[in-house]
ZAMARGU-4260 file (C-alpha; in steps of 0.2 Angstrom, whole numbers, plus 5000, padded with zeros to 4 digits):
<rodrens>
0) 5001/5007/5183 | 4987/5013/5170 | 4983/4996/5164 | 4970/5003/5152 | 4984/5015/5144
5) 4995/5001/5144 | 4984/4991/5132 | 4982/5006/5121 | 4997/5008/5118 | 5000/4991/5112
10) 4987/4989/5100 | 4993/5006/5091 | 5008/4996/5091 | 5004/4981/5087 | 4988/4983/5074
15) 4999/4985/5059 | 5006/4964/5064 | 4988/4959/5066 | 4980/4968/5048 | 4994/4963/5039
20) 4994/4943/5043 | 4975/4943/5044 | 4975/4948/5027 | 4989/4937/5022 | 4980/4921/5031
25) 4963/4928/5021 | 4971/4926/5006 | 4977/4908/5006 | 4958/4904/5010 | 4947/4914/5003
30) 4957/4927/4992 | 4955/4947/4992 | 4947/4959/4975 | 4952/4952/4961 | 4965/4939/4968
35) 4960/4922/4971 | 4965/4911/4986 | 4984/4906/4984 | 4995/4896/4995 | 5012/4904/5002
40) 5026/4905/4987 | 5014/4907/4973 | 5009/4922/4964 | 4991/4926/4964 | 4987/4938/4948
45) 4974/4949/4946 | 4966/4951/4928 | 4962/4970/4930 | 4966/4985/4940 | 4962/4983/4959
50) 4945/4991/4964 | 4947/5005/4980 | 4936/4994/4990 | 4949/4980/4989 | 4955/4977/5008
55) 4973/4983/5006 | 4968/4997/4994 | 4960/5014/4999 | 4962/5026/4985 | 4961/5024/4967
60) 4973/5011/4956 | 4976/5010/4937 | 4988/4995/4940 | 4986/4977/4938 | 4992/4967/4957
65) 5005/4953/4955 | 5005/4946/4976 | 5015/4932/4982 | 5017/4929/5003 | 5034/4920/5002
70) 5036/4910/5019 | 5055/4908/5021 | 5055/4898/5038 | 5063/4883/5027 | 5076/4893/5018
75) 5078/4905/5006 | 5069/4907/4990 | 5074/4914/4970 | 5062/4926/4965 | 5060/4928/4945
80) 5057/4944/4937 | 5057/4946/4917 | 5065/4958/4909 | 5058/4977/4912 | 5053/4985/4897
85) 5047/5003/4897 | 5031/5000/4905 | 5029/5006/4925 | 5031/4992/4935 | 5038/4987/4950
90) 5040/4972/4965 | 5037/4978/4984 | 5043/4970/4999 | 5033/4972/5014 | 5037/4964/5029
95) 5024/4957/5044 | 5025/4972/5053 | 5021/4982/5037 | 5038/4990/5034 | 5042/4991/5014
100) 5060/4988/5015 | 5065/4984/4997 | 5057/4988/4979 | 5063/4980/4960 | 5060/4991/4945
105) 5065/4999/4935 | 5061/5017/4943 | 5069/5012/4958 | 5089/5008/4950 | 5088/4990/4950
110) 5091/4979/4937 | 5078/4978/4922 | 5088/4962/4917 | 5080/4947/4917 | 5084/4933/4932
115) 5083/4929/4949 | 5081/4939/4966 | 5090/4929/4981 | 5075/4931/4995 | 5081/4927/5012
120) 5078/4924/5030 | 5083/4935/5044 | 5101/4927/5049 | 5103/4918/5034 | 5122/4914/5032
125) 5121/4901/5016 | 5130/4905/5000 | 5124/4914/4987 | 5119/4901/4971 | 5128/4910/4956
130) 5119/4921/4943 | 5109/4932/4954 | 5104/4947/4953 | 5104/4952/4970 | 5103/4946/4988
135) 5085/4953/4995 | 5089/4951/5016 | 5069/4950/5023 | 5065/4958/5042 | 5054/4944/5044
140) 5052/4926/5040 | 5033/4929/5030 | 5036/4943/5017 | 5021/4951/5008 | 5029/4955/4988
145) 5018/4966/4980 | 5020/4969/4961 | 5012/4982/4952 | 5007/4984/4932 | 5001/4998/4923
150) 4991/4994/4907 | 5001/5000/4894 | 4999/4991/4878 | 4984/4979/4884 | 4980/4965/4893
155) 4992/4953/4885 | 5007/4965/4888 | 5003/4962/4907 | 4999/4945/4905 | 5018/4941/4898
160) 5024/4949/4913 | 5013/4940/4927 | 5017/4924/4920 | 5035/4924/4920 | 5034/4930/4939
165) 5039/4911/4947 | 5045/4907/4965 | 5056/4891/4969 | 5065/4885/4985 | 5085/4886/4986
170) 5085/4872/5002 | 5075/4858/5005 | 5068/4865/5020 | 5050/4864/5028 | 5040/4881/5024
175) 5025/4884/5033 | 5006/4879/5025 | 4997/4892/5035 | 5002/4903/5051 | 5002/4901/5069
180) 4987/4899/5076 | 4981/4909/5091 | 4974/4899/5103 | 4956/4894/5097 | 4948/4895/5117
185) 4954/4913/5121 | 4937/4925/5119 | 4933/4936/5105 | 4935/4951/5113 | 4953/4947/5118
190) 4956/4939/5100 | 4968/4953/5095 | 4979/4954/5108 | 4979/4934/5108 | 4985/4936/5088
195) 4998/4949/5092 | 5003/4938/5106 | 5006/4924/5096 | 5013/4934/5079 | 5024/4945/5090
200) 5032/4929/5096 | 5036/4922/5079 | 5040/4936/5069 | 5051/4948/5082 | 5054/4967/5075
205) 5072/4973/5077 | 5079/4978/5092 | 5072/4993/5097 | 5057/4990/5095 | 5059/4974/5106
210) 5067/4984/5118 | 5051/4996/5116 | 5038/4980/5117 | 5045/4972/5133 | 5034/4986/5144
215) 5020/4974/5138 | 5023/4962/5149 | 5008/4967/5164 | 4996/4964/5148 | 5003/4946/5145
220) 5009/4946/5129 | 5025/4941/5130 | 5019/4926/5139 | 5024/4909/5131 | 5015/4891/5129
225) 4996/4891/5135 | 4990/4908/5133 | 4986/4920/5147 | 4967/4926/5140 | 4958/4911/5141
230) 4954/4913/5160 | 4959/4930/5161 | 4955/4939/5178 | 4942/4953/5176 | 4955/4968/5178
235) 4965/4961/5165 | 4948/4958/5154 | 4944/4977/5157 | 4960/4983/5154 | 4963/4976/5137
240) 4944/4979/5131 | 4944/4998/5134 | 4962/5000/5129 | 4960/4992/5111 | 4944/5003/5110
245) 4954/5020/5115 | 4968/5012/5105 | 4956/5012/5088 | 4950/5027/5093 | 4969/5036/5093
250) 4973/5027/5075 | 4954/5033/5068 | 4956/5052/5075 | 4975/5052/5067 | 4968/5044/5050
255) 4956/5057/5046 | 4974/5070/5048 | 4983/5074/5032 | 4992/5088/5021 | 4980/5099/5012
260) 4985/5106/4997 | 4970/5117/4985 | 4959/5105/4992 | 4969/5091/4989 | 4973/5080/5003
265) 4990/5072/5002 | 5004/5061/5013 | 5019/5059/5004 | 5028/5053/5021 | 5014/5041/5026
270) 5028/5026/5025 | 5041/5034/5033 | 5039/5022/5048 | 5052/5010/5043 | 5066/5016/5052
275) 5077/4998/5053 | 5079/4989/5036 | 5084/4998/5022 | 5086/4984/5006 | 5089/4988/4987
280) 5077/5000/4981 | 5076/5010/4996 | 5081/5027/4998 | 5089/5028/5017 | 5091/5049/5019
285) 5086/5057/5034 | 5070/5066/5025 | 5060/5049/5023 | 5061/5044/5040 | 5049/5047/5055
290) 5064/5054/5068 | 5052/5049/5084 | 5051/5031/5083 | 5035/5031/5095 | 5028/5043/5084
295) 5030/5033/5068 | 5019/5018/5077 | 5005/5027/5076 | 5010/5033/5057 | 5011/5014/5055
300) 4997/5010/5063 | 4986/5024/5052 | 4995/5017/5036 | 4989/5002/5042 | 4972/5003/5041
305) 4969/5017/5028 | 4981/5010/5015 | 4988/4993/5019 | 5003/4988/5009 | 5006/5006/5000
310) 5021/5013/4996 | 5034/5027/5002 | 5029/5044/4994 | 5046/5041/4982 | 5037/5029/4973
315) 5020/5033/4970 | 5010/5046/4977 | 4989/5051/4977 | 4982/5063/4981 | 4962/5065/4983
320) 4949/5077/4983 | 4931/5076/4989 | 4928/5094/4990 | 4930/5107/4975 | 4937/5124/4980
325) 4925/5130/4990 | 4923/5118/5000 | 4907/5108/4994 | 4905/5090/4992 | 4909/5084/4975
330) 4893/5078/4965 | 4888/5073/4950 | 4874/5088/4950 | 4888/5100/4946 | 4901/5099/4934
335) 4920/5105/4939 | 4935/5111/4929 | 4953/5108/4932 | 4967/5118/4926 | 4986/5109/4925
340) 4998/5121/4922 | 5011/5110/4915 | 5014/5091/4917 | 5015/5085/4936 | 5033/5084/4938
345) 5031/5062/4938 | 5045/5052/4929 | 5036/5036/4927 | 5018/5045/4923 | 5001/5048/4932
350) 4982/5048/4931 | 4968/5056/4935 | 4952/5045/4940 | 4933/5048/4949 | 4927/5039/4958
355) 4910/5035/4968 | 4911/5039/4988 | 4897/5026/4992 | 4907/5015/5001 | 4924/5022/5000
360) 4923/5010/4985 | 4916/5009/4967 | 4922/5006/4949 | 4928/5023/4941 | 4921/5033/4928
365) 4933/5038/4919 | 4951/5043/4918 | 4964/5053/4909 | 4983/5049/4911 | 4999/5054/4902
370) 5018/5052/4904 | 5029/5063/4898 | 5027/5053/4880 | 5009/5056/4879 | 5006/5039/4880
375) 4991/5033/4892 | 4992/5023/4909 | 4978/5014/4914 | 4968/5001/4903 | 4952/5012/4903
380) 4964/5025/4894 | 4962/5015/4878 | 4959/5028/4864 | 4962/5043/4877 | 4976/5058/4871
385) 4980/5074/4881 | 4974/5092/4874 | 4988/5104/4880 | 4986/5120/4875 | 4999/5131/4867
390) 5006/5136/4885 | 5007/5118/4892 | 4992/5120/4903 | 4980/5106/4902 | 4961/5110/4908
395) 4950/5095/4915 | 4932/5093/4914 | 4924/5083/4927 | 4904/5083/4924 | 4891/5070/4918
400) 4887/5074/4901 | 4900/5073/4888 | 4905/5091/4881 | 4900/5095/4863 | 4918/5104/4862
405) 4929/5090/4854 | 4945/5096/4863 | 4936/5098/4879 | 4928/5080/4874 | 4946/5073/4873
410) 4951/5077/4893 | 4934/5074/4900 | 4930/5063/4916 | 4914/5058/4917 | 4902/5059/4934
415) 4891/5048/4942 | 4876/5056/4948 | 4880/5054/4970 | 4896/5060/4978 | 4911/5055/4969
420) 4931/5059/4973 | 4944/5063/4962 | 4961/5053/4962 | 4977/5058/4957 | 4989/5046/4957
425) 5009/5053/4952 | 5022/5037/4947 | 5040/5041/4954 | 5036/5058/4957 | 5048/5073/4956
430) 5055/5086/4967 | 5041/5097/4963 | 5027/5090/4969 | 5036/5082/4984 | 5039/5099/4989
435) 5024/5108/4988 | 5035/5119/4975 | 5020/5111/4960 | 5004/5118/4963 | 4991/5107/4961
440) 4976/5112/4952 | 4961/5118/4963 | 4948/5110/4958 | 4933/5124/4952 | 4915/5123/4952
445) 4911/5126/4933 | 4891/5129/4935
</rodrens>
């Protein structure tokens, strides 16, 4: 047996566990962004759009994060929601192995009454208290909601909203202060294989990818009790070192992958990896699911690390660009025009933003966004109203200097002087763009 294979394998498979509840442990301490540290069953909210650098954000966002980690090991919980208005917003229910199996908003069918959202454990058989919206069945017993607010109408609007998001218990059950702990004598090197040992023991997948796990047992990890790594022998040591390093390797090569359209690199199906849990919300069709399931483990893993905590294509899609038509580098020395044709087919509205590249981070410098209202998304929109021309077509300038044109003025990005990358960010998008049938605007070189 190829032990070194082995352990490659399994950290494909089981990085997505590890990020995801690193991050959620990070965030009870020390906080992430914008979001200081909150315990489990509380909402942490942010007071301006997440930047790009954020550790579970890896493309440009014009919404403000609402995030709660509900532990459910002592019982159910009710999850308020105001009332939705017409604003885009919505709640995102990720499980621990990263799988979004449920999403409120009103984009997504569900109720845009006010009231209560039943979360619950998996094998949960209690009654339902009366009154509730809906029942919201969680994979696993720690759950990562994720809500989402664009800007429209200010900082106040948002602000109503994130302070009517409340959690309470159902049962008078014990819920957890922090998450298991791996064993604190095991060696740094075999640190993540100890976490998913631990983690894959307390928050179990659905069957078949149980059934698929149990060829991890040469590697130890589904050993119980004392664990395995503290004195592992040196084959073992060897085995799990190289594999986790071929392992990253295979999820890094895979990341740098995507659908290229005029210079625009797009994954609408990165989240099709859920192939097991299907709450409200979701859209369960043949088309957003990954038919080889040891094929979607390394989608996973690759949504992982690039875009933690994302949603499926349905919901939101971005597209970015670092290169203008010709294939150089975006930069600040040059200015760049963008030609729309019509409105991107997007129920719910999109934007347009630039960004710096140092550091695959950085604040933007400016954006233009429109739903099919003309009305902006984003708070740095504030003031900002599309120029269509007489044939719908809307032309973009991307450059450092504003243009002395006041129409051209009007749909202007501004540059930084380094590199810089262009998001487009689609809420709810159509048929069109989901389909390749909307041609995306290449982005051209103006001088």
């Amino acid at each position: 047996m190829d032990l070194v294979a082995l352990a490659a394998e399994a950290y494909v498979y089981g990085y997505p566990l590890v990020r995801d509840l690193s991050v959620v442990e990070g965030a009870m301490y020390t906080g992430y962004g914008p979001l200081p540290p909150t315990p489990f069953n509380h909402f942490a909210h942010a007071d301006r759009p997440v930047p790009p650098d954020t550790p579970f954000v890896s493309v440009g966002d014009d919404t403000v994060r609402s995030v709660a980690h509900l532990d459910l090991s002592g019982g159910p919980v009710l999850l308020h929601v105001p009332g939705q208005d017409s604003a885009y917003r919505v709640l995102q229910f990720v499980d621990a192995w990263t799988d979004n199996f449920a999403y409120v908003g009103r984009h997504r069918s569900t109720s845009t009454r006010a009231g209560d959202w039943l979360v619950v454990p998996p094998g949960w058989a209690g009654r339902v208290p009366d009154g509730v919206l809906g029942v919201i069945d969680a994979p696993t017993s720690v759950v990562t909601v994720v809500g989402r607010s664009d800007c429209d109408g200010g900082a106040e609007r948002v602000r109503a909203f994130q302070e009517q998001l409340t959690v309470t218990y159902v049962e008078t059950g014990t819920h957890r202060t922090g998450l298991p702990a791996p064993d604190p004598d095991v060696p740094e090197p075999l640190r993540f294989f100890e976490q998913l040992r631990v983690w894959m023991a307390d928050f179990p997948p659905s069957a078949p990818d149980r059934a698929y796990q149990d060829r991890f047992q040469p590697l130890g990890l589904l050993e119980e009790g004392a664990s395995p790594y503290v004195r592992a022998d040196a084959v073992l040591v060897r085995a799990l070192t190289e594999g986790a390093a071929r392992g990253g390797a295979r999820v890094e090569e895979a990341d740098r992958a995507g659908a290229v359209r005029a210079g625009w690199v797009m994954r609408p199906h990165l989240f099709d990896y859920n192939l097991d849990h299907y709450g409200v919300g979701t859209i369960d069709s043949p088309e957003w699911r990954i038919a080889d399931r040891e094929a979607s483990y390394l989608t996973r893993a690759v949504a992982a690390r690039s875009a933690l905590w994302g949603v499926h294509g349905y919901e939101t899609l971005y597209a970015r660009a670092l290169c203008d038509a010709g294939g150089g580098r975006l930069n600040g020395a040059h200015s760049y025009v963008l030609r729309f044709e019509g409105r991107p087919p997007a129920e719910a509205g999109w934007s347009l933003a630039v960004y710096e590249v140092a550091g695959y981070g950085g604040a933007a410098y400016g954006t233009a966004g429109y739903d099919g209202a003309g009305s902006r998304i984003g708070e740095s929109l504030a003031g900002r109203v599309p120029a269509y021309a007489e044939d719908g077509s809307l032309t973009v300038r991307v450059r450092r200097e504003r243009p002395d044109d006041p129409v051209a003025a009007v749909n202007w990005l501004a540059a930084p002087d380094g590199d810089f990358r262009l998001v487009l960010r689609l809420c709810a998008p159509g048929a069109g763009i989901l389909d390749g049938t909307y041609r995306l605007p290449a982005v051209e070189r103006d001088r």
